[in-house]
C-alpha atoms as a printed R data frame, in Angstrom:
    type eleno elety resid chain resno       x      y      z
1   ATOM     1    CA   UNK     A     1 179.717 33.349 16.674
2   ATOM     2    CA   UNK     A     2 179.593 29.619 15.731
3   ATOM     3    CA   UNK     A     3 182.660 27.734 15.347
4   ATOM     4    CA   UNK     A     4 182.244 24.560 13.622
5   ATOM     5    CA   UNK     A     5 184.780 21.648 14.624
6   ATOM     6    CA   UNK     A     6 185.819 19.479 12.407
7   ATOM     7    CA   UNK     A     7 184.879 15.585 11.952
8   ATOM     8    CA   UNK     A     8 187.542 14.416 13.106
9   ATOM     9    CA   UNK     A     9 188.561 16.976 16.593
10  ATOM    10    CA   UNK     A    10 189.039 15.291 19.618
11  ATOM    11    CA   UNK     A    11 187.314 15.539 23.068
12  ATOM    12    CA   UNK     A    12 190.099 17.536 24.049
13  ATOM    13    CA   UNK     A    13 190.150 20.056 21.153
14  ATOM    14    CA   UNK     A    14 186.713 20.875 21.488
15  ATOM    15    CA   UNK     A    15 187.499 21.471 25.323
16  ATOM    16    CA   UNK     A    16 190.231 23.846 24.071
17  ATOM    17    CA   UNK     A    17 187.752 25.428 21.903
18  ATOM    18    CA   UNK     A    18 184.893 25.883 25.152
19  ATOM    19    CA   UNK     A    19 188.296 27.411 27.285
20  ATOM    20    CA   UNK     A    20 188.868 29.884 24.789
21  ATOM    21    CA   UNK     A    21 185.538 31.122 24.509
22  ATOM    22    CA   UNK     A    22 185.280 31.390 28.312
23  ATOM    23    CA   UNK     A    23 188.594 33.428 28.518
24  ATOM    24    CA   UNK     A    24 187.135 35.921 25.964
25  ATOM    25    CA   UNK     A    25 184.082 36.658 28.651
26  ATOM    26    CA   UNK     A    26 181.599 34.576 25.993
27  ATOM    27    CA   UNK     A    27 179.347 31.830 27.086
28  ATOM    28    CA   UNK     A    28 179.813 28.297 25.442
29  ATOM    29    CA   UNK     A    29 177.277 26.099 23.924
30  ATOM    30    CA   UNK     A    30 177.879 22.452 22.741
31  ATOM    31    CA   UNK     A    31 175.876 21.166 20.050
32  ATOM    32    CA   UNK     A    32 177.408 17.356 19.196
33  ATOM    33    CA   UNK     A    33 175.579 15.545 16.303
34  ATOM    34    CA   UNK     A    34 176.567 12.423 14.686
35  ATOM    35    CA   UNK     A    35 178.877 14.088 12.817
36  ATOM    36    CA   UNK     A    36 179.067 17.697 13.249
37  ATOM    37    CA   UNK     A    37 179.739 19.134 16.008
38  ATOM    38    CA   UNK     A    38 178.851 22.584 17.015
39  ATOM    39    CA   UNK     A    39 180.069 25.400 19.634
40  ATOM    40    CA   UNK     A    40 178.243 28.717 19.792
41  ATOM    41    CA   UNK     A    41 179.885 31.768 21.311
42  ATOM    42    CA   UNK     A    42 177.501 33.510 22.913
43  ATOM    43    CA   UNK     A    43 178.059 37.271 24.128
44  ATOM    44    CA   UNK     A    44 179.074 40.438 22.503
45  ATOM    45    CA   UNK     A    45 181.681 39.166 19.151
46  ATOM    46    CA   UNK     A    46 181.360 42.009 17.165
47  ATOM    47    CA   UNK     A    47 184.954 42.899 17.699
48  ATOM    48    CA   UNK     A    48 186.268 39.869 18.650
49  ATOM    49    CA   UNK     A    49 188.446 38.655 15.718
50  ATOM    50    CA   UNK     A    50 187.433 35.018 14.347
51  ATOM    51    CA   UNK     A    51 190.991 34.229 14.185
52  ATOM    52    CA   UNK     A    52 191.048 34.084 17.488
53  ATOM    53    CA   UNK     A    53 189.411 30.650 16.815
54  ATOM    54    CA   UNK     A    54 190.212 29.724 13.641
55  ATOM    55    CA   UNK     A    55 193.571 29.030 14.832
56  ATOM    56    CA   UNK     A    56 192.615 26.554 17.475
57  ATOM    57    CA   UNK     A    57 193.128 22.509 16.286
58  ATOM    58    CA   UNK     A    58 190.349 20.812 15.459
59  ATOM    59    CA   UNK     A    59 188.613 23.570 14.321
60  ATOM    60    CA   UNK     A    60 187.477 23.570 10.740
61  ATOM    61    CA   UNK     A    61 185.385 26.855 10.162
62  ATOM    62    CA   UNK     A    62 184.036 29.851 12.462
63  ATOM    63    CA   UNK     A    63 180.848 31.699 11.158
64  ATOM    64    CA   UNK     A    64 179.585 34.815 12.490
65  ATOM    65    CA   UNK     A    65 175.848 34.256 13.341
66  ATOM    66    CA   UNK     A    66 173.694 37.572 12.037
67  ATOM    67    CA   UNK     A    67 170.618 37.284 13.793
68  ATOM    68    CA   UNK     A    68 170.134 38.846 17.282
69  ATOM    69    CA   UNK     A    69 168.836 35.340 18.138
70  ATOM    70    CA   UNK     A    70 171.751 33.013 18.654
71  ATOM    71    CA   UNK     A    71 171.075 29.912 20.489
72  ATOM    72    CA   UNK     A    72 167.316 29.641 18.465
73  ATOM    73    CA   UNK     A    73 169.115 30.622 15.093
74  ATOM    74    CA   UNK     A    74 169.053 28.027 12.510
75  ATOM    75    CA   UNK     A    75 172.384 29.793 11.816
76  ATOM    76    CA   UNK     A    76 173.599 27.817 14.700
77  ATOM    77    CA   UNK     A    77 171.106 24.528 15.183
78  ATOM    78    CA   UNK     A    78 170.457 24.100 11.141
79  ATOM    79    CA   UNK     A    79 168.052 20.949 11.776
80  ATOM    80    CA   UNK     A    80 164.839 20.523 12.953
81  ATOM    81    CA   UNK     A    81 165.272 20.016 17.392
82  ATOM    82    CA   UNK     A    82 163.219 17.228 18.244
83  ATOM    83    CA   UNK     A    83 162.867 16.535 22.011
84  ATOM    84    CA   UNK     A    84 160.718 14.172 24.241
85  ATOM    85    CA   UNK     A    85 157.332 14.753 26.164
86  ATOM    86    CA   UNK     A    86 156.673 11.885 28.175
87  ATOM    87    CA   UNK     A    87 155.754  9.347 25.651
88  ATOM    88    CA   UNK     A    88 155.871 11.130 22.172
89  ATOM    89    CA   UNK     A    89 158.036 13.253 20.761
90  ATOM    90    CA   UNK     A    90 158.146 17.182 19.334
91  ATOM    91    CA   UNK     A    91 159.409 18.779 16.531
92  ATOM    92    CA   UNK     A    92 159.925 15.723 14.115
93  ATOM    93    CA   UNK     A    93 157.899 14.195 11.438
94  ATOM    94    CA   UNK     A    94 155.314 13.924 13.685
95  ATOM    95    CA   UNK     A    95 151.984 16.332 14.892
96  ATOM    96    CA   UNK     A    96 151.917 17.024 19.093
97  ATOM    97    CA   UNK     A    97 148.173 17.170 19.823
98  ATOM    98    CA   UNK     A    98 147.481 19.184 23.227
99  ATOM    99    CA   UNK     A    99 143.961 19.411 24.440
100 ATOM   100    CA   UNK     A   100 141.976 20.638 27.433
101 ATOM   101    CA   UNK     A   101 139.735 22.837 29.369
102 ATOM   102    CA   UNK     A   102 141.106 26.744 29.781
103 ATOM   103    CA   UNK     A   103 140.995 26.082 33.708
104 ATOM   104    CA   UNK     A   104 140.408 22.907 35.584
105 ATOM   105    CA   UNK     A   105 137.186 23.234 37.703
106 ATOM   106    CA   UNK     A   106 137.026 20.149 39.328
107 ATOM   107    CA   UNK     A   107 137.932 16.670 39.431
108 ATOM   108    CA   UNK     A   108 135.086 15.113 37.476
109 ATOM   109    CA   UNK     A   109 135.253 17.657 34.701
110 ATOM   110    CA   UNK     A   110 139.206 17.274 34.019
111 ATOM   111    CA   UNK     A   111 138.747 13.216 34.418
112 ATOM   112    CA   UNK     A   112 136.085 13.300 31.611
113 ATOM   113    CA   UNK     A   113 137.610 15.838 29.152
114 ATOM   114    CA   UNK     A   114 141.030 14.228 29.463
115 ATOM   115    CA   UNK     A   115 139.806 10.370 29.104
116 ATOM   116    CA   UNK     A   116 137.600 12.263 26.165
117 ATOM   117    CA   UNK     A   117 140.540 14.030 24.137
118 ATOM   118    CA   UNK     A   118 142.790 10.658 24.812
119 ATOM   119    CA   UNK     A   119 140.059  8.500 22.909
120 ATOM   120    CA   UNK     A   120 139.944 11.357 20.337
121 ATOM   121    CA   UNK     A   121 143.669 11.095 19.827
122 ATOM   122    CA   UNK     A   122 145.410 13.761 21.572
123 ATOM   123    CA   UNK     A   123 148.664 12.854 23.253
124 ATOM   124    CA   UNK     A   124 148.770 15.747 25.603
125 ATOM   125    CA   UNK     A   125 146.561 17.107 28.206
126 ATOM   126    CA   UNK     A   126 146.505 21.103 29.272
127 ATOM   127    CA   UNK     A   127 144.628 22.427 31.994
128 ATOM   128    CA   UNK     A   128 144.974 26.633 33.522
129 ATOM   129    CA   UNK     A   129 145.536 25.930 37.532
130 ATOM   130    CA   UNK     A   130 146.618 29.542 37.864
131 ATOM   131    CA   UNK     A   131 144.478 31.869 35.222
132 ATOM   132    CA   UNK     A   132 145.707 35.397 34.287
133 ATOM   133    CA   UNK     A   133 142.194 36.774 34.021
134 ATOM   134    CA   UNK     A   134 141.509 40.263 33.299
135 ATOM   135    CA   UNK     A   135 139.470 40.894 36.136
136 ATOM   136    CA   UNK     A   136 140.696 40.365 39.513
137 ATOM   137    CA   UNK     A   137 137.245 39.297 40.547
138 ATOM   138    CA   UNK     A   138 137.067 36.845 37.954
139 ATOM   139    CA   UNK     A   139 137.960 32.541 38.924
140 ATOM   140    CA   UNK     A   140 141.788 32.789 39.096
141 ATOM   141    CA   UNK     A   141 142.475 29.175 39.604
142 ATOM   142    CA   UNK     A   142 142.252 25.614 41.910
143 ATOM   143    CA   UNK     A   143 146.519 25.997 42.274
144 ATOM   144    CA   UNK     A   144 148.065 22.663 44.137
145 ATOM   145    CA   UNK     A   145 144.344 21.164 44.370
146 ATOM   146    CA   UNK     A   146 143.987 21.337 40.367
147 ATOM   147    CA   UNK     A   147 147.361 20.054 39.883
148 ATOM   148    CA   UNK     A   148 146.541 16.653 41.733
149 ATOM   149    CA   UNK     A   149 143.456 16.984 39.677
150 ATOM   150    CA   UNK     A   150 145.646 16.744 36.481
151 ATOM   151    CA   UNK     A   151 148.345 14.395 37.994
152 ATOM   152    CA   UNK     A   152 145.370 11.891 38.628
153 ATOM   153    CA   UNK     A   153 144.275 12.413 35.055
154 ATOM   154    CA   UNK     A   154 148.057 11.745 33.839
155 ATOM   155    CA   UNK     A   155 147.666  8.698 35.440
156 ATOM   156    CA   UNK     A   156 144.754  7.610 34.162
157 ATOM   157    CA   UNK     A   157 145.166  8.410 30.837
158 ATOM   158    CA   UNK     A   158 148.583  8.295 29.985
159 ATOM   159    CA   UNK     A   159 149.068 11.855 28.572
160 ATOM   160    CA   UNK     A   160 151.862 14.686 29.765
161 ATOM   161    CA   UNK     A   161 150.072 17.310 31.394
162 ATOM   162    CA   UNK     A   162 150.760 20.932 30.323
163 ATOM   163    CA   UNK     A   163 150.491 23.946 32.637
164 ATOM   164    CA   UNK     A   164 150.530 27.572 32.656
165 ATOM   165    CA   UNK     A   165 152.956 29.161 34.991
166 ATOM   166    CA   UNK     A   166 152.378 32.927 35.739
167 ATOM   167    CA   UNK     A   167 155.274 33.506 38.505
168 ATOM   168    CA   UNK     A   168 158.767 32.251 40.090
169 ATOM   169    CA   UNK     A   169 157.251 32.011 43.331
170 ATOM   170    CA   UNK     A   170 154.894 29.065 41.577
171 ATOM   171    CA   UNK     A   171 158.103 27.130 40.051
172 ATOM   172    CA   UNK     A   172 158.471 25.177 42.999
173 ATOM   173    CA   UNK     A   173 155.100 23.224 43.563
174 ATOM   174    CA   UNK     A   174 154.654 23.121 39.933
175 ATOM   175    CA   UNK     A   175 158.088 21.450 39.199
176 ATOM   176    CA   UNK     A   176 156.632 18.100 41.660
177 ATOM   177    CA   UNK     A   177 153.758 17.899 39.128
178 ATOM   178    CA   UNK     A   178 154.016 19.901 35.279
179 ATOM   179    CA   UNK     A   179 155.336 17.973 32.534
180 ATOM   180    CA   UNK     A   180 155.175 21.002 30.193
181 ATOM   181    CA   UNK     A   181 155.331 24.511 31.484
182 ATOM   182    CA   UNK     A   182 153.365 26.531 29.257
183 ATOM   183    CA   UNK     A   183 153.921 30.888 29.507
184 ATOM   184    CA   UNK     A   184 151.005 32.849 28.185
185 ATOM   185    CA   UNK     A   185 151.391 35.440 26.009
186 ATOM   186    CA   UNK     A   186 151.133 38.215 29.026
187 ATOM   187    CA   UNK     A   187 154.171 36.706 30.616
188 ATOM   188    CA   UNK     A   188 155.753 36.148 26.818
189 ATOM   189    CA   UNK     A   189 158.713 39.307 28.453
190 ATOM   190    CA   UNK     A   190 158.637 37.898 31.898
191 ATOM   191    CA   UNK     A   191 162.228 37.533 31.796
192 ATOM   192    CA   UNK     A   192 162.749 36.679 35.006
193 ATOM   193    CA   UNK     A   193 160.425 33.942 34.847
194 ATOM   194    CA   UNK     A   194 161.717 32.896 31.331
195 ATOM   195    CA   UNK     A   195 165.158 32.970 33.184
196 ATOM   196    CA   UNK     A   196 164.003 30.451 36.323
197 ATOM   197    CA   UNK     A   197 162.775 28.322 33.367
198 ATOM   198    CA   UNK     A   198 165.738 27.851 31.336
199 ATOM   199    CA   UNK     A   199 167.183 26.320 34.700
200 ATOM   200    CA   UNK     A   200 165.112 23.831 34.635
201 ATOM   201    CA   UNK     A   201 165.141 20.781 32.299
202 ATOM   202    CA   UNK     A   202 161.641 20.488 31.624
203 ATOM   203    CA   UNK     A   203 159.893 21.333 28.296
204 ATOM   204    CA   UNK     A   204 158.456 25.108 28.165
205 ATOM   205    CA   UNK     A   205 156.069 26.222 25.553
206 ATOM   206    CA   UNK     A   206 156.325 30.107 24.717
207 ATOM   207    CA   UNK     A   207 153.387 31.782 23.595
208 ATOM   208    CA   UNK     A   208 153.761 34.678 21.407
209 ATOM   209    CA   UNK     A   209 152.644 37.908 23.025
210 ATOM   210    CA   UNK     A   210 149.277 39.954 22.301
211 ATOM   211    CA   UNK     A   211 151.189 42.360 20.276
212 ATOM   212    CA   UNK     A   212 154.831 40.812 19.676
213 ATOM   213    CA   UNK     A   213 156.635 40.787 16.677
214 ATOM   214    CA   UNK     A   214 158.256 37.639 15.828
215 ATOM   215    CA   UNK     A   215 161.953 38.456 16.089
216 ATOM   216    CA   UNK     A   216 160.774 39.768 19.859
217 ATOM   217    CA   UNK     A   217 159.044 36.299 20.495
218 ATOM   218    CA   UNK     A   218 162.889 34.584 19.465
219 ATOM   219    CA   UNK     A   219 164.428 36.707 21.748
220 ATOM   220    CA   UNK     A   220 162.291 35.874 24.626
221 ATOM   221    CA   UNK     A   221 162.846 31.972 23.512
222 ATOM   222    CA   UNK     A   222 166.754 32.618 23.846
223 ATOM   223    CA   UNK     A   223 166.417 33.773 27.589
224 ATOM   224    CA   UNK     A   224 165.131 30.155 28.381
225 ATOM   225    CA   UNK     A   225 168.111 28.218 25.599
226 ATOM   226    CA   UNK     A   226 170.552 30.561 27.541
227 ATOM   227    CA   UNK     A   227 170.151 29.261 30.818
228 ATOM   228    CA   UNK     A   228 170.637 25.582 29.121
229 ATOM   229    CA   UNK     A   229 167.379 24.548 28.454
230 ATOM   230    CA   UNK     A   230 167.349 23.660 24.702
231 ATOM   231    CA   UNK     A   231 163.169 22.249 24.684
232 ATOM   232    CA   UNK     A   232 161.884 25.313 24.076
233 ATOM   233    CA   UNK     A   233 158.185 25.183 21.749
234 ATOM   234    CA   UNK     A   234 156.868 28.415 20.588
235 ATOM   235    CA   UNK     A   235 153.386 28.862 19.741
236 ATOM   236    CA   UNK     A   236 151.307 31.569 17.574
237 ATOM   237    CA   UNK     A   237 148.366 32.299 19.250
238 ATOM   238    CA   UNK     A   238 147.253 35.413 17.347
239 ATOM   239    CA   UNK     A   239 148.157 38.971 17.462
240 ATOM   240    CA   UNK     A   240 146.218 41.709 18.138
241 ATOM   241    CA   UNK     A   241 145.183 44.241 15.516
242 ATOM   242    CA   UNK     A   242 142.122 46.332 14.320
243 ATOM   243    CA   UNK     A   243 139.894 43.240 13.536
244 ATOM   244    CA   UNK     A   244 136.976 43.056 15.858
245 ATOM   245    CA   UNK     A   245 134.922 40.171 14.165
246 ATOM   246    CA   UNK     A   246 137.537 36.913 15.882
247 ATOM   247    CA   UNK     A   247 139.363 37.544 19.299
248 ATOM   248    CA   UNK     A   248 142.525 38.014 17.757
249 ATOM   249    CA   UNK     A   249 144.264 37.325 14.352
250 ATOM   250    CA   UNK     A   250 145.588 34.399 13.328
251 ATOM   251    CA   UNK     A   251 149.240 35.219 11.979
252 ATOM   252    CA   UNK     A   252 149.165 32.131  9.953
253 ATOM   253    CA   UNK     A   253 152.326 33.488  7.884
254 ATOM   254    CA   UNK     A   254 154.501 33.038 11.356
255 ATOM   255    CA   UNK     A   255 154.296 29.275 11.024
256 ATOM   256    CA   UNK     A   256 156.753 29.025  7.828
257 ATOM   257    CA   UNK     A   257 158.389 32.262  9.078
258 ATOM   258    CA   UNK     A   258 159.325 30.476 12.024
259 ATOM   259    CA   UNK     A   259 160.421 27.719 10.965
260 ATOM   260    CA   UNK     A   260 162.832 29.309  8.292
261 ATOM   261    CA   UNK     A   261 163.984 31.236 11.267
262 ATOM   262    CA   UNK     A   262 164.527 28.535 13.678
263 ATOM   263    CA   UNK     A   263 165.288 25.148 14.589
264 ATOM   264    CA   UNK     A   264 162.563 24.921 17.375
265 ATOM   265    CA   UNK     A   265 159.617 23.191 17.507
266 ATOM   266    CA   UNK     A   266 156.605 25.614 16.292
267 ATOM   267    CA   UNK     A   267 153.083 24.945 17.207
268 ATOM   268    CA   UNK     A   268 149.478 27.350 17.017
269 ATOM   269    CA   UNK     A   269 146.505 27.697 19.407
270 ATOM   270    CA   UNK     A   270 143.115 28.032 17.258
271 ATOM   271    CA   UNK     A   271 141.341 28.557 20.293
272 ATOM   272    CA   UNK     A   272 143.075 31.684 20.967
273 ATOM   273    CA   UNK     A   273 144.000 32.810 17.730
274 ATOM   274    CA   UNK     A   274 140.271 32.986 17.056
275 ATOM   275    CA   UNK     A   275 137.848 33.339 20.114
276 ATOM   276    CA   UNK     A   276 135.170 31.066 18.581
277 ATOM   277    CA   UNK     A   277 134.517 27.041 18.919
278 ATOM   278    CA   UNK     A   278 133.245 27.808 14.840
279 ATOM   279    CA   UNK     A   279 136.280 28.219 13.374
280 ATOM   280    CA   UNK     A   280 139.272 26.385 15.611
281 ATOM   281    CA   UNK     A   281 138.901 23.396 12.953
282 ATOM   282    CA   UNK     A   282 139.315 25.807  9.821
283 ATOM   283    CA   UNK     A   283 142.784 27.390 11.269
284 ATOM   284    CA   UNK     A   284 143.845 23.837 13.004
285 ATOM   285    CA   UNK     A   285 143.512 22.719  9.163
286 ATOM   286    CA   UNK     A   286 145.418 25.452  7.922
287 ATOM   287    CA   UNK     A   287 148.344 25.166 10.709
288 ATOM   288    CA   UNK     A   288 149.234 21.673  9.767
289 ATOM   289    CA   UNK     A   289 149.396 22.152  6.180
290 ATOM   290    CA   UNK     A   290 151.030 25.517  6.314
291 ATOM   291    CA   UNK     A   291 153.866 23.150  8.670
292 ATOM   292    CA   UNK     A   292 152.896 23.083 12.393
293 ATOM   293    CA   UNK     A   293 154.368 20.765 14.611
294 ATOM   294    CA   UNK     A   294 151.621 20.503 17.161
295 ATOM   295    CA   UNK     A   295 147.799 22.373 18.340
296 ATOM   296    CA   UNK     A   296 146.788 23.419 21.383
297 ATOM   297    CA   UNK     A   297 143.200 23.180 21.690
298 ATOM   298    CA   UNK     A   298 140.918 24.129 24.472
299 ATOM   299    CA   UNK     A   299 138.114 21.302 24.810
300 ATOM   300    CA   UNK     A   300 135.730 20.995 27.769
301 ATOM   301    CA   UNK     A   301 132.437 19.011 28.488
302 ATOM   302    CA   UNK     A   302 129.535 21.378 28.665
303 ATOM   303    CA   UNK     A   303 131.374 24.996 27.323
304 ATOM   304    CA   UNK     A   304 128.156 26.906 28.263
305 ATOM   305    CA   UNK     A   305 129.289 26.132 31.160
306 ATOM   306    CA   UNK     A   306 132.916 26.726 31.458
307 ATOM   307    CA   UNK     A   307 134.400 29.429 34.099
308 ATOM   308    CA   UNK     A   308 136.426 30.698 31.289
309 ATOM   309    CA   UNK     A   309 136.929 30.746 27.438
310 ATOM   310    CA   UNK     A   310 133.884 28.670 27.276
311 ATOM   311    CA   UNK     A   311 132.940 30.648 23.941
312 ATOM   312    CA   UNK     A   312 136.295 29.617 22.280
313 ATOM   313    CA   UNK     A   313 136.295 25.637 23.598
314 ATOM   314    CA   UNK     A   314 134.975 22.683 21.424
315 ATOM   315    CA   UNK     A   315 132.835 20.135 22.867
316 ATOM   316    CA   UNK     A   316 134.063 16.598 22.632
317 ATOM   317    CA   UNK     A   317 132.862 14.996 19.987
318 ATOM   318    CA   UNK     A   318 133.733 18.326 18.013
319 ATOM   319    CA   UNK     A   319 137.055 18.132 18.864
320 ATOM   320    CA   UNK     A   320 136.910 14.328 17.835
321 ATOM   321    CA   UNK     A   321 135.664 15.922 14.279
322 ATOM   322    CA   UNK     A   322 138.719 18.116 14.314
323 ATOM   323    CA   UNK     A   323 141.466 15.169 14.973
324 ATOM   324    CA   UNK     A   324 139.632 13.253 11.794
325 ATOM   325    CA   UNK     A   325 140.324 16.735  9.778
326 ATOM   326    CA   UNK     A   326 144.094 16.910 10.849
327 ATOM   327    CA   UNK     A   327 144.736 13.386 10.285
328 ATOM   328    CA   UNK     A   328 143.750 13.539  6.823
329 ATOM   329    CA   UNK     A   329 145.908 17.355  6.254
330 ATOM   330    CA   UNK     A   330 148.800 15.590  8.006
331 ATOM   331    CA   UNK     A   331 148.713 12.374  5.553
332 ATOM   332    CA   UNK     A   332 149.094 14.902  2.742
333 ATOM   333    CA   UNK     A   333 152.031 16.733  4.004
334 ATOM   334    CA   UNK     A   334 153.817 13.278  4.814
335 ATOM   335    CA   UNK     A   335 152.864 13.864  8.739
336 ATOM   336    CA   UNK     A   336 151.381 11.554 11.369
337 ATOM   337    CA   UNK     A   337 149.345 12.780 14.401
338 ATOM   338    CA   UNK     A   338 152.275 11.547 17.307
339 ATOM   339    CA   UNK     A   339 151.108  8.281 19.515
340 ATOM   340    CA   UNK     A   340 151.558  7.743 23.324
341 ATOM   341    CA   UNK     A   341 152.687  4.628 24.046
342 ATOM   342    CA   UNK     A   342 151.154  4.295 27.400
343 ATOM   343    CA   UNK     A   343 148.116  2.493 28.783
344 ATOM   344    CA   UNK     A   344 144.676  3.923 29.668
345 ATOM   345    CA   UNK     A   345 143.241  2.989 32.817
346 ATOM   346    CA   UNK     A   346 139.351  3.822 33.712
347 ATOM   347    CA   UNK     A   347 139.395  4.946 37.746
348 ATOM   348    CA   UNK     A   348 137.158  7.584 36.748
């Protein structure tokens, strides 16, 4: 239920209006504009009359929200959210650019690939510490010692780090070091985890599960708005269906789907979505124009090389290609590629 105050309620109205909802058993949630401001009730309302607000001074309308979604419904948040990472900003005019190795191996190769993407013109840097492989016997990770890796290369560089958290017992080591945490698309129903996370007040960007549909990916975004925190991203990362010839398929459709549906920030990983360094460029082209607000892109030095996804990760000067290719899509639709606003030093 959203009950929608007028212009002109008082501080103390709307605190009327946030008592009332609490004696019904319903959670509260404030949403102040300039000029609007906003109050979900969030719980079971189906019989809970709306005169039961309506009545309250200062209010001007109560709306029943339909979708199962509340807190992500553009129902309740009808404009774009647009939040801060550490020297740009998401979910506005302008294009988040995150790019990185799958896992970081080792100082020297998350040093160069970061300093490399920066020059290139991302404004984010992601790097796996923990890896959800398939096989157990497979690298799983540098944990705490690839963290200061990334740290280092924060410094360095400038750019937020993004980083892929796979448990609650890992919230607390990651929380002195992650800028972004990032949960994969195994973890996309971890709802414990998702619940741990919307404690916090750091960004988290939700990857859409291997076989999720997209109402069940909004669902799994409101367990993290519930618990408060409202800078939630969600990312397509292709879906899993009979196709054999890519690694998964790129659900290109859930871009404008999404953001009819939602308020959030909604970004796509090529890498994933396709398994193969050949075509990441094609579907980052077709993300921005079909309305992304950001990539995720997995680049690393020498991919023949790589410990993982090596097969699916652009060299370099590749992914250099790629930012040319956006910037021009982006000019078309009115976009920018974001800028950090923070200097580069060269201690590598």
């Amino acid at each position: 239920m959203l009950i929608i105050m007028k212009p002109s309620a008082t501080p103390q109205q709307i605190e009327n209006v946030i008592q009332q909802i609490k004696k019904e058993g319903l959670a509260a949630h404030l949403s102040q504009g300039i000029e609007t401001t906003l109050i979900g009730a969030i719980g079971e309302t189906h019989d809970l009359a709306t005169e039961h607000f309506e009545v309250l001074d200062g209010v001007e309308m109560v709306k029943r929200i339909t979708q199962p979604f509340k807190l992500a419904s553009r129902q309740f948040h009808p404009v774009n959210s647009v939040f801060p990472i550490d020297g740009f900003q998401v979910g506005g005019d302008d294009i988040a650019l995150i790019a990185g190795p799958c896992s970081v191996e080792s100082k020297s190769q998350i040093l160069e690939t970061a300093h490399a993407v920066r020059e290139a013109g991302a404004n984010a840097l992601r790097g796996g510490v923990f890896k959800p492989r398939t096989s157990p016997y497979a690298f799983q990770g540098l944990g705490e010692e690839g963290l200061e890796y990334l740290a280092e290369a924060r410094e360095q560089t400038g750019m937020p780090i993004v980083v892929e958290i796979m448990s609650q017992t890992q919230l607390d080591v990651m929380l002195n070091y992650v800028d972004v945490f990032q949960v994969g698309a195994r973890n996309m129903q971890n709802f414990n985890l998702l619940r741990m996370l919307g404690e916090t007040r750091k960004s988290v960007l939700l990857k859409r599960g291997l076989s999720a549909t997209i109402e069940e990916l909004l669902m799994s975004a409101e367990y993290i708005l519930a618990g408060g925190n409202k800078q939630v991203i969600l990312c397509e990362r292709g879906i899993r269906t009979f196709e054999t010839s890519t690694r998964n398929t790129t659900d290109i459709n859930a871009i404008p789907v999404l953001k009819n549906l939602t308020h959030l920030p909604v970004i796509l990983d090529p890498s994933h979505a396709t398994g193969h360094a050949d075509y990441v460029s094609a579907i980052a082209r077709a993300a921005v124009a079909a309305g992304a607000d950001g990539l995720i892109i997995e680049v690393h030095p020498d991919p023949a090389k790589a410990v993982s996804d090596g097969k699916q990760s652009l060299k370099p000067e590749k992914f250099a290609e790629m930012v040319k290719q956006v910037k021009a899509i982006a000019e078309v639709m009115g976009r920018r590629i974001a800028p950090i606003n923070k200097p580069v030093t060269m201690g590598w």
